[in-house]
C-alpha positions, 0 to 999 in steps of 0.5 A: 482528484477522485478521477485520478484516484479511481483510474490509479486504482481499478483495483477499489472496485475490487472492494465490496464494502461501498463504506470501505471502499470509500474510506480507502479511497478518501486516504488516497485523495487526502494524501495527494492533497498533502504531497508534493507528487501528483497522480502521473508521477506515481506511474513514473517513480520508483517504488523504492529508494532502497534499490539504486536505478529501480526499474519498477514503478511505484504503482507497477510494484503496488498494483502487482502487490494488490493482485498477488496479495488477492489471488493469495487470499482466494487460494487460501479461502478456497483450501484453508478457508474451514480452518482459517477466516480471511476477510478478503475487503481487509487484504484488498484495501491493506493492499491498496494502502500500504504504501500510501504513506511514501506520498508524504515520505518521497518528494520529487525535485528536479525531476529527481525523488528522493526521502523527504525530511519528514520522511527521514523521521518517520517511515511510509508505514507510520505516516500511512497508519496516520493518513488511513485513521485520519480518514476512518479506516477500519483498525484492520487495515490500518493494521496491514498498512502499520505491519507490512514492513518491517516494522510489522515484525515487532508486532502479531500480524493478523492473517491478512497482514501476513498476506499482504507483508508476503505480497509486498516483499515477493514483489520486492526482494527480487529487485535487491538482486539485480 
């Protein structure tokens, strides 16, 4: 499962922090191991459900999210970066993991996805927060994966979660248009 992973996300080598990296990682794993997808369909799913005949992937949409939440953090680094820190290991894995939890909020039957029943009850971002803590995530980026939707409104979203919330939905609301 750790090859699938890896060749799911080149993006972890992106992340510095080999402990990080690592535990970022693990999630993922630990997340196959308690969903009923498997690596390949994440290439073929939609990212979302809340779009009829989504024409994106899942990891079309999230390896598009990763690479604008990143650039956007080196931008702000390299101008704002006197006046403001971001730690760019917490955007990147943030990034990763946000989303990890629609593997235990979708299930595929009959070759069509739809909203698990647990899913029904508790949305990716909850069920995101519990895999990446079951798995020694930092609380940094556990709090990316808890505020990058909109359940993050009702809470301060730290610098990096508010990159990583702006990365998602600019690679999302375009779609509601269609």
């Amino acid at each position: 499962m750790r090859e699938a992973v890896q060749e799911l996300w080149p993006e972890l080598d992106w992340i510095k922090d080999r402990e990080l990296r690592e535990k970022v990682t693990h999630t993922w794993i630990r997340a196959f191991e308690l969903s009923p997808l498997e690596p390949q369909d994440l290439n073929e799913i939609p990212f979302t459900l809340l779009v009829p005949d989504c024409p994106a992937t899942f990891m079309e949409h999230k390896r598009c999210v990763v690479h604008i939440a990143r650039k956007a953090a080196e931008s702000m680094q390299e101008f704002l970066g006197r006046a403001l820190r971001i730690h760019l290991d917490t955007v990147i894995a943030g990034a990763i993991l946000a989303d990890v939890g629609k593997l235990l909020e979708y299930e595929k039957t009959g070759g069509e996805v739809r909203q698990s029943d647990r899913g029904k009850s508790l949305r990716h971002p909850f069920t995101g927060v519990g895999l990446a803590m079951e798995c020694g995530v930092p609380d940094e980026v556990s709090h990316i994966i808890a505020a990058h939707a909109a359940e993050g409104d009702l809470v301060k979203r730290s610098t990096e979660a508010y990159i990583v919330h702006h990365a998602d939905f600019m690679s999302f609301l375009p779609f509601k248009n269609l």
